[in-house]
N, C-alpha and C positions, 0 to 999 in steps of 0.2 A: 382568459387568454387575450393578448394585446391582437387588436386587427393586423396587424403587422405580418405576425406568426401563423395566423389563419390564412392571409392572405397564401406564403410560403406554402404551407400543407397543400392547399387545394391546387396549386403551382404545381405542384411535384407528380402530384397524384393523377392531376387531369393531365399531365403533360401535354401541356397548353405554353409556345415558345410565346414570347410578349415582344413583339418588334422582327426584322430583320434574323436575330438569331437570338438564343437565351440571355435574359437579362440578369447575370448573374450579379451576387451580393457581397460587400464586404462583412466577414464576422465582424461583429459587436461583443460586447461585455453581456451586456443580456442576452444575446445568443450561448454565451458562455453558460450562464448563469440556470440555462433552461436545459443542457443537455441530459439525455439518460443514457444509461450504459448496462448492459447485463456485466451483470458480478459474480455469477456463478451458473455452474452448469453441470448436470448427472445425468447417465442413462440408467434406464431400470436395470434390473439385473436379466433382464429374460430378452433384451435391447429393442421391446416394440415402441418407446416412447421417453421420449428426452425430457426433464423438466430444467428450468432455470430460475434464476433470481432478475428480477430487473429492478434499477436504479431511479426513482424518477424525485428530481431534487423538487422543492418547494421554490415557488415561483416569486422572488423580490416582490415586494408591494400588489401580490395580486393575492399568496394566500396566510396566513398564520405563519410564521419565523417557526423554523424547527430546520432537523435534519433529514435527509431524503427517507420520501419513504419505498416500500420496498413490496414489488409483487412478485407472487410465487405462479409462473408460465408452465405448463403443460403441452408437448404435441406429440400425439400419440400419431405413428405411421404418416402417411399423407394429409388426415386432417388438421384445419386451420388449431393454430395454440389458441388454448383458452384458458385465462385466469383460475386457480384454483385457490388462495388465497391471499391476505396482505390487503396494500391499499392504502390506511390510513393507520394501520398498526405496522411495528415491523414483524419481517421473518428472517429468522436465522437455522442455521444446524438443522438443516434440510435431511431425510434417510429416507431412502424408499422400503420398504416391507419389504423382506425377503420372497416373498410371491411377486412383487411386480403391483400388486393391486392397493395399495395405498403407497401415500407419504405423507411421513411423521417431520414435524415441528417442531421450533419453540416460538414462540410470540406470547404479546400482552392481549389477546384479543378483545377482551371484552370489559368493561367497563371494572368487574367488580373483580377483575384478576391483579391487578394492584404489585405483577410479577410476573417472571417468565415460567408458561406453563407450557410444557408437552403438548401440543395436539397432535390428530391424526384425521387423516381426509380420505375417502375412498374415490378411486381413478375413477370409476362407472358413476360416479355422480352421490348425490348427499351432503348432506353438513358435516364439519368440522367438527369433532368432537374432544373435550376435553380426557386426555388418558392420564396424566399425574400431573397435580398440585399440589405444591408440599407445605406445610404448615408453618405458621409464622412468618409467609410471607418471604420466605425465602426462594431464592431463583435457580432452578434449573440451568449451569453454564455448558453441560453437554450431555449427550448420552448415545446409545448404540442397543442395535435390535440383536434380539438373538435370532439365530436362525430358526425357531420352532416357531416365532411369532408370540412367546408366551412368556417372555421374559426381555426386560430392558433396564441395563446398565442407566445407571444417575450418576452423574457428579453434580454434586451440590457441596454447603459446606452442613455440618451438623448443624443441629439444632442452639443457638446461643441460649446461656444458663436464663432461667424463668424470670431471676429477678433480675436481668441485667434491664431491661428495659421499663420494671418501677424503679430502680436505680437511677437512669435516665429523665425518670418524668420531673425528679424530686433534684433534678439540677445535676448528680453525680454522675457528668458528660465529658471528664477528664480524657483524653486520649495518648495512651504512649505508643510513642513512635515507631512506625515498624515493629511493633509486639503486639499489636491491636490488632492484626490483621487475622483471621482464622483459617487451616489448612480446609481445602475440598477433600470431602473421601468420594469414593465410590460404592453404591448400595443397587442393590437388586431388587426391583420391585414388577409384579404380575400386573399386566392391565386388567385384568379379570375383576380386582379385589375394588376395584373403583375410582372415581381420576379425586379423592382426595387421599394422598397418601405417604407412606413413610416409607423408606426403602428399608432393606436388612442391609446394615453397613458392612461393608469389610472390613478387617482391624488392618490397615496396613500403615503403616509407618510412612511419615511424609505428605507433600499434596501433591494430591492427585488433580492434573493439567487433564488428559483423557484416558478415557477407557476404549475399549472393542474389543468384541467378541472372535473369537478365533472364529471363521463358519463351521466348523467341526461341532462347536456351541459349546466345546468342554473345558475353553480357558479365557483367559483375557487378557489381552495386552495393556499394561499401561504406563503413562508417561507420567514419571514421578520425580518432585522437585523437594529441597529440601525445607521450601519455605514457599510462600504465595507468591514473595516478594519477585517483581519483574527483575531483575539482576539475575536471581539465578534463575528463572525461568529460561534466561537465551542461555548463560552457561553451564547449568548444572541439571537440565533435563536427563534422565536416565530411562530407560526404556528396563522394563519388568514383565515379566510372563508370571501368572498365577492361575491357581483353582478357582472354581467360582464360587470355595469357601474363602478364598482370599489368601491361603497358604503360597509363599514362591514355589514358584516350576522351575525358572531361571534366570537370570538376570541377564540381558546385553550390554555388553559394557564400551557403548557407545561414548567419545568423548567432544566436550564444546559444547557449538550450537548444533542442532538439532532440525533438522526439517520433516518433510512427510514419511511417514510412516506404513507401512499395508502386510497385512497377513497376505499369505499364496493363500491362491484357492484349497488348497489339498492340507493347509493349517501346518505344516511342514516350516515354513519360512517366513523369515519378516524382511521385507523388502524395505530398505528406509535414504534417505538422504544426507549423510553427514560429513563430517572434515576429515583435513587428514593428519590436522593435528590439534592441540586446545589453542594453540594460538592463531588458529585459518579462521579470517574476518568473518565467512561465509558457507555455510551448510552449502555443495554444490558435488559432493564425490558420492557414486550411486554404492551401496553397499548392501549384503545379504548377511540376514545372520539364521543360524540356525535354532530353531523357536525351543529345540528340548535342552541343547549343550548353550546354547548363547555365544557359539563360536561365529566371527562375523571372517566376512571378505570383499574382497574387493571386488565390484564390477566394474567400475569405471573412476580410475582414479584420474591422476594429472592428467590433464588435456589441456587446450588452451581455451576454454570456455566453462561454463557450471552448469549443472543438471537443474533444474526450478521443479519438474515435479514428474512423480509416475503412477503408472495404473496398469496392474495383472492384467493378462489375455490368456488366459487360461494359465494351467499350473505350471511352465517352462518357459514362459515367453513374458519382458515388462512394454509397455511402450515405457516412451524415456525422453522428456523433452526438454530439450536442452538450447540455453543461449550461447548465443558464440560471435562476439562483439556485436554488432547494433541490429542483427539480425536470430532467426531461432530456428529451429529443427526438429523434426520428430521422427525418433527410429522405432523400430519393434528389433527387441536384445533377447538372443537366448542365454538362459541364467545359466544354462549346464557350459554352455562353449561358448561364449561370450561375442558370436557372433552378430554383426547387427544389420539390419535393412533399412534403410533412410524410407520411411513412409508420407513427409511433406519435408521438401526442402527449404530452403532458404526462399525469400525474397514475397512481397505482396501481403500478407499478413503477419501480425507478430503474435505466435502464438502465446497464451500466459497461462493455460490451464486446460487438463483433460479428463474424460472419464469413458471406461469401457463398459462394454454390458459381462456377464461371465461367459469366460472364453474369449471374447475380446472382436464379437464378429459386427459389434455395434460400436462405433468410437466416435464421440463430441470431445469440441472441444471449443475455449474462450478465446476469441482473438481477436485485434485489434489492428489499425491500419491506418495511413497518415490521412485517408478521408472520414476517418468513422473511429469511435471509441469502440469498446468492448463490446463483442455480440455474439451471437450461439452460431456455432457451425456443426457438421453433419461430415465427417470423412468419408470422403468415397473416391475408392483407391487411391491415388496419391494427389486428388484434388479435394479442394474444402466446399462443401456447399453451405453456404449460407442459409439461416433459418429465422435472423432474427432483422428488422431495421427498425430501430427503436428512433432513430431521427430522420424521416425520410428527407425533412426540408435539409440537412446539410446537401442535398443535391444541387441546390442552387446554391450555394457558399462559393464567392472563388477562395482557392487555397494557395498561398503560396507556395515553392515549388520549394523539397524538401530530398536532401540527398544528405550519403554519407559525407564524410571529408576525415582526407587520411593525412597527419604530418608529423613532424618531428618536434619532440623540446630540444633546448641548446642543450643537454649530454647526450644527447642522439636517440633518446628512446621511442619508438614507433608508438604514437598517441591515432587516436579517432573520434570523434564525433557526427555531430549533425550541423546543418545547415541550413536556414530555410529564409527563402530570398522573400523579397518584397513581391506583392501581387501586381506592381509595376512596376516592376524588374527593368532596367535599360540596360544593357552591357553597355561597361566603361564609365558607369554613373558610379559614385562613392555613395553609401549609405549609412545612417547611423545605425549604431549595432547593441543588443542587448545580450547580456550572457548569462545566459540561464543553468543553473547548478545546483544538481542535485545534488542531495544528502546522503547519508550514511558513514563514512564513504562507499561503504561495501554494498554498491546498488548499480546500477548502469541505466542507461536511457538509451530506449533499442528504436528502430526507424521503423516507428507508427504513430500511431495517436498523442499528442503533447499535450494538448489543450487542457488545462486545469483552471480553477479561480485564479493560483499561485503562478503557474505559468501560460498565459492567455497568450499564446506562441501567435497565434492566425490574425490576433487580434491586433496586432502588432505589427506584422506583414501586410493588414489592410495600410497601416498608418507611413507605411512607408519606414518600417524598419527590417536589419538583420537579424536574425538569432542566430545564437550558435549555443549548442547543446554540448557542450563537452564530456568524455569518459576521462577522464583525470587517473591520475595513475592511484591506484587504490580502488578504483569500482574494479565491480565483478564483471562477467562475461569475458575473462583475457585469459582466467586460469588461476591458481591460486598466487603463484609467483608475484605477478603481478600485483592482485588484491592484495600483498603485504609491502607492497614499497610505499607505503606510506606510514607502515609501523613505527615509531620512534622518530619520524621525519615528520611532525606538522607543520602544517602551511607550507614548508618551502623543502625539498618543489613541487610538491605536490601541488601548489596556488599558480606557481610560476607555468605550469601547462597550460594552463587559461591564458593567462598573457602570452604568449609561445603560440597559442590556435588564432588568438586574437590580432598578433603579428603578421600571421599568416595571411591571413584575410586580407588583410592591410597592405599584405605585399602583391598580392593576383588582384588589385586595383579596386576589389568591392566593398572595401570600410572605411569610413572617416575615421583617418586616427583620436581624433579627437572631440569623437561625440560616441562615446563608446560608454556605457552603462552594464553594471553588475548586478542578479539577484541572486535568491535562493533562499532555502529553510533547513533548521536544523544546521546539519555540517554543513550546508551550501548556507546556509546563514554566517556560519565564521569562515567558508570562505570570501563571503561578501564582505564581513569585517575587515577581513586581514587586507582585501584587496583595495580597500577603502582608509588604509590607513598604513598600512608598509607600503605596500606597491600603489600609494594613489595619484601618482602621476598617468596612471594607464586608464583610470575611470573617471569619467565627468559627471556619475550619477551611481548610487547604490540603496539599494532596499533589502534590508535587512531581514530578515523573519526566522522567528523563533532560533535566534545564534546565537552562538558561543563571542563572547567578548575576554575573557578571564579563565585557564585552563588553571589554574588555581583552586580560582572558588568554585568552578563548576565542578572539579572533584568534588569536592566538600557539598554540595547542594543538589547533584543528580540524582535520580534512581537507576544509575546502573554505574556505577563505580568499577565494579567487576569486569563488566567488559570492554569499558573504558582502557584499564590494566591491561585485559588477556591481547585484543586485537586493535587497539589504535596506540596509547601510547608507550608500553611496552616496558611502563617505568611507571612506579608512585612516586608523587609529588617532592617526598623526601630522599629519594636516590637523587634527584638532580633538580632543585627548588628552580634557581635560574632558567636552565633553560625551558620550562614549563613558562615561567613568566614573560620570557623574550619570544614563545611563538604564539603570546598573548594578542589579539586586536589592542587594550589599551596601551599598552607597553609603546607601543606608535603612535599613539592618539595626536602628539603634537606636530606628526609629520603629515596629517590628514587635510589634505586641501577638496578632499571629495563629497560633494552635499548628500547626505549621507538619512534614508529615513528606517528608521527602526521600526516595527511591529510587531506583537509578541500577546499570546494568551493568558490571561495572568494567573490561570490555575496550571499551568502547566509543571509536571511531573520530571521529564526528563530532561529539559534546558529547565534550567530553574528564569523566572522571568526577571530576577534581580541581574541574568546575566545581559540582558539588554538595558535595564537600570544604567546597569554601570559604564555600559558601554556611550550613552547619553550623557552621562555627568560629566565623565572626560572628555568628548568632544566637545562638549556643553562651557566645560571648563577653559578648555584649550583655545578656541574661537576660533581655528582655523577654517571653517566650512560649516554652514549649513548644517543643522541636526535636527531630528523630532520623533519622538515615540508617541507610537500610538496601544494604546493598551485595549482587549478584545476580553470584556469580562466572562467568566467563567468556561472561556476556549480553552484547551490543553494544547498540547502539541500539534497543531495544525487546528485551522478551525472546522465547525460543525456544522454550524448552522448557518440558513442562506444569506441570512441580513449582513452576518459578519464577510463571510466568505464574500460577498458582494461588493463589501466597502473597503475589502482588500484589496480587491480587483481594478476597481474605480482611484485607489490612493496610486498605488503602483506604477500604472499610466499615466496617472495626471503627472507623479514627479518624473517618470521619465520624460516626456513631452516635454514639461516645464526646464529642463537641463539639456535635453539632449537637444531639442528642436524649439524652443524658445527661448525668451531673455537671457535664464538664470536668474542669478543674484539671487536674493529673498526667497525664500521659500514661497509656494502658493498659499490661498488660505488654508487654517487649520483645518475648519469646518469644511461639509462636503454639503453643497447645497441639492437636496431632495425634492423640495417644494413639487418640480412638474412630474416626479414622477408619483409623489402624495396626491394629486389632483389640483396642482396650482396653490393649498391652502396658505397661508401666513399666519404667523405668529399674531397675536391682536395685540 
């Protein structure tokens, strides 16, 4: 750990002020770079003891380049948490035993697992022990306990044919496209018989995404696709009820995308998250269906916000936590009369995730806030207690000051966003502004925690900049209505709401009109295209990541075509070729006066990385402005690991800084010079 950082901790902890009054600190990229964050959170079933997930990323040039790794928290009643697993291995698909006295696993733990195996760890103390390994090296993707403790669902995929792999040795490494891939089943396998094992398959037809046990233990829900492939994964999940010979009980006939899913305690109901129609961007409408008929209903439909997730409290009552613009909410719903009681309001925390014990008299939940990322809390009555501070030193961080902001587009329609002023804020000062945009579109950005590699929002506020976080017409949290006005409408207006928030600023006296910069990833990447090439008299700087340049070839070269069609354009490419091409980024290229850097993962899956290719050759071609890609080897769709994730962070700044607050002209250098933080070394 840097002196630096120590110095911080011991800061916080002794609360020890340094001068006159606390010597607070500007965030850094390396502050960025070091944060942890809990990622998940469950109470047992019996509610004496909460466990979690925590995040803790791998530290720039101090340990081995990878991605964060991950411990598994325990705290039982009043005593201090203490690690139960993880550390330098990961943990995923966390279950507790149905007694309460252990929790089951998946991780690589040990040297000579070469795979994701099952474990299980008893609360009272003891080692980890391995409960199923399956052979040939194949991985466990999920599973679920039965209620006797004596049986546990597998999804895996079967066994690949014997000789596929001297096939392989012998060069016959040929791959076809999307037919290579192999369905998951589901198999039943007893811990008893020993952790090397083979489940009894189910025959069922399809792949199987997950399994669970009704608690009854006499059925099992599952979530079946009609292929592996991600495409239909978001559109074509179907939810299934069968025996635990694998015969159908019933089918739900849920349509679209799909979110969480939960049996009632009393095995009666399936509680689940879905649309309200195949073309709703976003799973957010609460719905019940009936587990023997598969007759569904409605609990909560149109509102002007979306449900994110829910958890039984006994057999009549969900909690139900819901967004509702840049803020969140948690009710407790009766399923029979659909009444509800708000149990945390709005405002201080954003909640993103919860879990009850049975009956519901124990409730955690994940939440986040504009001082702090993700962390475990404790409901008690309609207040949150906190459980976890995984950063104590952001105590000394100053923050800049972070509010809603509510305005208009020019055809009238009520937009909102975020705000977050400079940590030297002067009223009546102009600042330069950055605009930060998120993807999807069907996602929103709620007033808490921002701070990412991708969006270093604080980082940015030290330097003396604006952000503005915009909800564009098309994210979630507004309702479904909303989340569809960007259907068949790319880029415009859906772009033009950012310049419209960006106006705004401009006009209440707090933005330089003309030191205003664009980012974002994914759709916030074509919207940083579009805005860096139609509309590029409104930006003086843009950073591109992982975007759409070509709605053309990015058809042709996605893994999700499908839902491409069903919720953003509303049209295949051959219903109407032109106007696909005109709400192209190239299609503008020559009207682009905006220095303009591109970044992009070159394994990526779902922006194909040829679409920032292209978007480079045409600027490239064109010569109006500044351009440069940078390419992040075998990243996907966002990056992973900390090296990258780092020198995204450090490019990002530099080119804003370099446009927004210095010369311009020439790009900076290409290279990113490391040397001091290497140890001073040079090249000989």
């Amino acid at each position: 750990m840097t002196l630096r950082y120590l110095f911080r901790v011991a800061l916080v902890v002794a609360l020890v002020p340094i001068g006159p009054a606390w010597a607070k600190e500007a965030m850094t990229l390396d502050d960025i770079a070091r944060i942890k964050a809990v990622t998940w959170v469950s109470v047992s079933p019996d509610g004496n003891a909460i466990a979690w997930l925590q995040s803790d990323p791998r530290i720039p040039f101090e340990d081995d380049d990878g991605k964060a790794r991950t411990r598994l928290m325990v705290k039982r009643g009043d005593a201090d948490a203490r690690q139960y697993a993880g550390g330098e291995t990961a943990v995923s698909k966390v279950h507790w035993s149905p007694g309460s006295d252990a929790l089951f696993y998946l991780s690589e733990n040990s040297a000579d697992d070469k795979q994701k195996v099952l474990y299980s760890i008893p609360l009272d103390g003891g080692m980890a022990k391995k409960v199923c390994r399956l052979k040939d090296k194949r991985n466990i993707s999920s599973f679920d306990l039965h209620a006797d403790g004596e049986q546990i669902a597998i999804v895996s995929k079967p066994p690949a044919p014997k000789t596929a792999e001297k096939a392989k040795k012998k060069g016959f490494d040929a791959v076809v496209h999307e037919e290579h891939v192999r369905s998951a089943a589901v198999g039943i396998v007893r811990p008893a018989a020993g952790e090397d094992c083979e489940p009894d398959w189910l025959e069922v037809e399809g792949h199987i995404a997950a399994a669970s046990f009704s608690p009854d233990g006499n059925r099992l829900l599952l979530s079946v696709v009609p292929t592996p492939l991600i495409d239909d994964s978001y559109m074509q999940t179907r939810m299934r009820v069968v025996t635990l010979e694998g015969s159908t009980a019933s089918q739900i006939g849920n349509l679209g995308k799909l979110g969480p899913r939960l049996w009632s305690p009393d095995s009666r109901r399936v509680a689940f998250i879905g649309v309200n129609d195949f073309n709703d961007p976003a799973a957010g409408r609460l719905k019940l269906a009936d587990a023997e008929s598969g007759d569904i209903s409605t609990l909560i439909g149109e509102f002007d916000g979306h449900v994110r997730e829910i958890a039984w409290a006994g057999d009549e009552h969900l909690l139900v936590l819901i967004h509702r613009g840049v803020e969140s909410e948690l009710w407790r719903l009766d399923v029979n009369t659909g009444d509800r009681q708000q149990v945390v309001g709005q405002g201080g925390q954003i909640i993103t995730a919860i879990s009850a014990s049975t009956g519901g008299g124990t409730v955690a939940v994940l939440a986040n806030a504009v001082s702090h990322p993700g962390e475990a809390f404790r409901v008690n009555g309609t207040a949150l207690e906190r459980l976890t501070d995984s950063n104590p030193w952001l105590a000394n961080i100053e923050m800049g000051r972070q509010e809603a902001v509510n305005y208009k587009a020019k055809d009238g329609l009520d937009l909102q966003g975020l705000v977050i002023y400079p940590t030297n804020y002067r009223k009546g000062r102009r600042y330069p502004m950055i605009a930060y945009i998120h993807g999807g579109p069907e996602s929103h950005r709620s007033n808490g925690w921002l701070n990412t590699y991708s969006t270093p929002i604080q980082v940015a506020a030290a330097k003396g900049y604006v952000a503005f976080v915009p909800n564009y017409r098309g994210s979630t949290g507004r309702g479904v209505a909303f989340s569809k006005l960007d259907q068949h409408a790319y880029a415009t207006p859906e772009f033009e709401d950012i310049v419209d928030g960006k106006e705004h600023l401009v006009e209440i006296g707090l933005v330089d009109r003309d030191k205003v910069g664009i980012t974002g990833g994914s759709y916030g990447g074509y919207a940083t295209a579009w805005s860096s090439t139609a509309l590029s008299e409104h930006y003086a700087a843009g950073v591109m990541f992982v975007g759409i340049s070509n709605q053309l070839s990015k058809f042709g070269t996605t893994d999700i075509p499908k839902e491409m069609h069903a919720v953003h354009a509303r049209a295949w490419p051959w219903d109407d070729w032109q106007w696909m091409l005109e709400r192209s980024p190239i299609y503008h290229a020559e009207n682009s006066k905006t220095p303009l850097l591109i970044m992009h993962g070159d394994s990526d899956p779902r922006v194909h990385p040829s679409q920032s290719l292209e978007m480079y050759r045409y600027l490239k071609q064109a010569g109006q402005a500044p351009v440069r890609l940078v390419w992040y080897p075998k990243e996907k769709h966002g990056n992973q690991r900390a090296a990258s994730r780092y020198d995204y962070s450090v490019r990002l700044m530099r080119w804003m800084d370099h446009y927004l607050k210095g010369d311009g002209g020439e790009p900076p250098p290409y290279e990113v010079d490391y040397s001091a933080k290497l140890g001073g070394e040079e090249d000989a």
